[in-house]
C-alpha positions as CSV (number, residue, x, y, z in Angstrom):
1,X,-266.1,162.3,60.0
2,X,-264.8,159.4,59.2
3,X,-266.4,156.7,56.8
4,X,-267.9,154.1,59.5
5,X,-269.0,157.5,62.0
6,X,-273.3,157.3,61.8
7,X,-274.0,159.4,58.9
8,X,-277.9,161.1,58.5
9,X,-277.9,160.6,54.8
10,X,-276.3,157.6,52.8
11,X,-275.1,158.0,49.3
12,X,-275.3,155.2,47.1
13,X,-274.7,154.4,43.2
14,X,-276.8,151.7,41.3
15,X,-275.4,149.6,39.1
16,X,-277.7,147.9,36.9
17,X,-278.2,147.5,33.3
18,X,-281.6,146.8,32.8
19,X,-282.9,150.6,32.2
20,X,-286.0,149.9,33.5
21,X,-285.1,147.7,36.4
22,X,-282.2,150.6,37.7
23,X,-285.0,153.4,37.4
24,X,-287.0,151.6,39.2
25,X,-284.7,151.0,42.1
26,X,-284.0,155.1,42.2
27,X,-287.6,155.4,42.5
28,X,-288.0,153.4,45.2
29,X,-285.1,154.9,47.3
30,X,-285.8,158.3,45.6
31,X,-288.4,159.1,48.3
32,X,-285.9,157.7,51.2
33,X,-284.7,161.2,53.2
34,X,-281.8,159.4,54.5
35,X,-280.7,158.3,51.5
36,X,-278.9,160.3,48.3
37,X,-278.3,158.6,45.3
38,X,-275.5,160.1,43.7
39,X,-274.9,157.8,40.3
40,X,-276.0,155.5,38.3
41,X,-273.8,152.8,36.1
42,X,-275.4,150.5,33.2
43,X,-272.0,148.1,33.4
44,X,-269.7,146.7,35.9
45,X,-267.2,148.9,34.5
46,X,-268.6,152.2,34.2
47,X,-269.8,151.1,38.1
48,X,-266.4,151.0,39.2
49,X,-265.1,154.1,37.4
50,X,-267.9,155.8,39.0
51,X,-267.2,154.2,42.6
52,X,-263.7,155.9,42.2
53,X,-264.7,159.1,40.8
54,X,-267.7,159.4,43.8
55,X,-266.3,157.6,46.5
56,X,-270.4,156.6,47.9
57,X,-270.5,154.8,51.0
58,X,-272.5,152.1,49.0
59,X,-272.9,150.4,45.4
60,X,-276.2,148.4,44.7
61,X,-274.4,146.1,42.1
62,X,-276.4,143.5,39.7
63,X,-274.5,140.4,38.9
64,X,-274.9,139.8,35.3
65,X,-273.9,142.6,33.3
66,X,-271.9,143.7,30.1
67,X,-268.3,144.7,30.0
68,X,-268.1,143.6,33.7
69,X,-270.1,141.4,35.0
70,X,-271.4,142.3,39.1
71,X,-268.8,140.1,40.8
72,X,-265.8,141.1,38.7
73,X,-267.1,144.8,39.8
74,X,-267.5,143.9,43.0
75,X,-263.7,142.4,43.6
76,X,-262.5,145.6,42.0
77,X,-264.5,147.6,44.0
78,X,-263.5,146.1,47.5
79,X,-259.8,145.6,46.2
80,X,-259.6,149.7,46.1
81,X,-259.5,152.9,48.4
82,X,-262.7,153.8,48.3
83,X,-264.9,152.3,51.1
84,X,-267.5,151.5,49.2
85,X,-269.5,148.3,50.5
86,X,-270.8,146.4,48.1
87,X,-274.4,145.2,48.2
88,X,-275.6,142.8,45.8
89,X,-279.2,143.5,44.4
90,X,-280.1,140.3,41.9
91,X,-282.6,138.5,40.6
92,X,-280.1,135.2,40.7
93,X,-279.9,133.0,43.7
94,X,-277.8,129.9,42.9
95,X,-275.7,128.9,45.5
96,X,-272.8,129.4,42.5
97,X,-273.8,133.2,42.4
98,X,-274.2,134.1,46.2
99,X,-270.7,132.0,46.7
100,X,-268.9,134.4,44.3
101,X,-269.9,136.9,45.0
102,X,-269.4,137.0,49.2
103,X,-266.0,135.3,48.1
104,X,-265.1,138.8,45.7
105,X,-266.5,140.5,48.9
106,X,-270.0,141.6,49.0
107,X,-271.0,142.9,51.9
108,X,-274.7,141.7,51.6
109,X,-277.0,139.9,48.8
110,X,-280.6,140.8,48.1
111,X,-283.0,139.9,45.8
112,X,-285.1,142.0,43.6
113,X,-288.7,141.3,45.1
114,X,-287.4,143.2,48.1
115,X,-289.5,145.5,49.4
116,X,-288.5,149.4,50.0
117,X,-288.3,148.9,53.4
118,X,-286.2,146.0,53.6
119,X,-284.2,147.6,50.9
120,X,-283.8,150.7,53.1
121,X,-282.7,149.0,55.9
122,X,-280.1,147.1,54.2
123,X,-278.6,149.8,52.6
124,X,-277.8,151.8,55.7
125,X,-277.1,148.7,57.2
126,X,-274.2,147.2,54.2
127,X,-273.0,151.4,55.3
128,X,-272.0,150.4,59.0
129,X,-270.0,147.4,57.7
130,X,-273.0,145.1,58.6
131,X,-273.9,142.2,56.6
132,X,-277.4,142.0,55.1
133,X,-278.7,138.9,53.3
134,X,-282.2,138.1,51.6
135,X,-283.7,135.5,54.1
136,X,-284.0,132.7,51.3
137,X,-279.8,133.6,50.8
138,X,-279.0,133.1,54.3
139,X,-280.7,129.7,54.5
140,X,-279.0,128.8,51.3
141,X,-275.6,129.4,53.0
142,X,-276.5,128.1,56.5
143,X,-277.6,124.5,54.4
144,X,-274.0,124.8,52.8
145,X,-272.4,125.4,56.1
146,X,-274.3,122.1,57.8
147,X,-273.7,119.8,54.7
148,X,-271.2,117.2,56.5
149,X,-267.1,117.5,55.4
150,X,-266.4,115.5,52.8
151,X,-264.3,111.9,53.8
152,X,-261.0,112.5,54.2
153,X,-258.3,110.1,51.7
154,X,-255.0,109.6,52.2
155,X,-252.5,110.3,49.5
156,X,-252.4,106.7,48.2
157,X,-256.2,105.6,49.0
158,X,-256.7,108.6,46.2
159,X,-254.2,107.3,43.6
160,X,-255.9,103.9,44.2
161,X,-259.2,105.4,43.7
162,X,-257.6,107.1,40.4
163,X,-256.8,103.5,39.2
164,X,-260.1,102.3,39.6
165,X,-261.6,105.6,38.3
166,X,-259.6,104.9,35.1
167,X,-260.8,101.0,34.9
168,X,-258.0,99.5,36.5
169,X,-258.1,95.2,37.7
170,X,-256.5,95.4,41.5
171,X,-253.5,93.7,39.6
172,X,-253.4,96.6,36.9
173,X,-253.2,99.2,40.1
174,X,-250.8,97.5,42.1
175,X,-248.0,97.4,39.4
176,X,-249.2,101.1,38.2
177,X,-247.8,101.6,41.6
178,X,-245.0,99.4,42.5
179,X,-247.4,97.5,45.7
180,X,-248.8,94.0,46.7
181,X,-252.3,93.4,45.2
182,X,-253.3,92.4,48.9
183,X,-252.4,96.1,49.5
184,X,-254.6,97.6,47.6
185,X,-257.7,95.2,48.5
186,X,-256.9,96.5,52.3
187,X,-257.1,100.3,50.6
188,X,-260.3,99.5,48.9
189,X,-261.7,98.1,52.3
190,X,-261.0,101.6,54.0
191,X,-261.6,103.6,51.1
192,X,-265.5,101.7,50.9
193,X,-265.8,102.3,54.5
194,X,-264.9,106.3,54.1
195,X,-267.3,106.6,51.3
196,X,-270.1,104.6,53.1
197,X,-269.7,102.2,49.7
198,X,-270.3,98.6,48.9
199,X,-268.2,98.4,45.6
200,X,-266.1,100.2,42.8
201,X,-268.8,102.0,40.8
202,X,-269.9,103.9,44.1
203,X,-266.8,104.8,45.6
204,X,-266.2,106.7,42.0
205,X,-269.2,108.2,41.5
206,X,-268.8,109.7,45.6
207,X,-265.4,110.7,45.0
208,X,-266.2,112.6,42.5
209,X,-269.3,114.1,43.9
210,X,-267.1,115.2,46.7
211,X,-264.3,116.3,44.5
212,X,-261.7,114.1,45.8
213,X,-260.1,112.6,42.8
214,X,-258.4,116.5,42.4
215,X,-254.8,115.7,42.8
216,X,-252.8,114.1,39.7
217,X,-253.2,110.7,38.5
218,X,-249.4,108.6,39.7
219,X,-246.8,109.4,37.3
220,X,-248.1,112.5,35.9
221,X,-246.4,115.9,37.0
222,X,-247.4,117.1,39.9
């Protein structure tokens, strides 16, 4: 049988190193016919050595841990030959957290007020290779997903924007790069209109919250 045929009885590891907290979550499944918990790890570390010597068909991983921390574990887990999926059980729910840890390839992420059921149902659901997130996770992500693209600049609308980032007059920027001053009063027109601006200060401040002033100030190496 192969490891995505239907299986009667799931093995899983917990991962956890809050003592109380990873007895607790064996006691919870413990009572669960369909499910065998074969292992239990304190660190990221110890979780993956114990992924590779067991092989389960799912880890219950915690994010911050010693050693390893949950998403390290998690990346080293999905990067081998095991099969193991990878389920996230946390108490943390920053949109920084659930985004590293779906990016090192978590097949689902809970949080800890789950209830056995739920819990149950998401472990044999992370074993078919289904996704499984807490409800207040999903509509984290889905609020990502709508936020609007960020304005698009064009190479030399963001050098521009460097040169007034760094304090520059319109004369300072159009000799920093070999243009007209008129030039770069047409560029701060579009760049105002991108941004949805009215003047220096704001175009900054957006840029930045948007992350567009990324690429290398003119004249430094690229």
């Amino acid at each position: 049988m192969t490891r995505d045929s239907v299986r009667d009885t799931v093995r899983i590891i917990v991962v956890d190193d809050h003592t109380v907290m990873r007895a607790g979550v064996i006691a919870l499944l413990a009572s669960e016919p369909s499910i065998d918990i074969v292992g239990e790890a304190g660190d990221g570390r110890a979780g993956v050595e114990l992924v590779q010597r067991l092989r389960p068909d799912v880890a219950l991983v915690d994010l911050r841990m010693p050693v390893l921390d949950g998403t390290s574990a998690t990346a080293e887990i999905v990067a081998g030959d095991t099969g193991t999926r990878v389920l996230i059980l946390t108490t943390y729910e920053t949109d920084v957290e659930i985004e590293r840890a779906v990016e090192a390839g978590a097949i689902g992420y809970l949080l800890k007020d789950t209830t056995r059921e739920q819990l149950t149902d998401a472990v044999h659901s992370a074993a078919r290779g289904e996704t499984v997130l807490a409800p207040r996770v999903a509509q984290r992500l889905m609020a990502r997903i709508r936020q609007p693209a960020p304005p698009a600049l064009t190479p030399r609308e963001t050098d521009i924007l460097h040169g007034v980032a760094d304090g520059l007059t319109n004369t300072q920027i159009a000799t920093r790069l070999t243009i007209g001053e008129a030039t770069v009063k047409t560029h701060l027109l579009r760049i105002y209109a991108k941004l949805d601006v009215n003047d220096r200060t704001h175009a900054v401040i957006k840029a930045l919250d948007h992350n567009l002033l990324t690429r290398p100030r003119p004249g430094t190496p690229r």
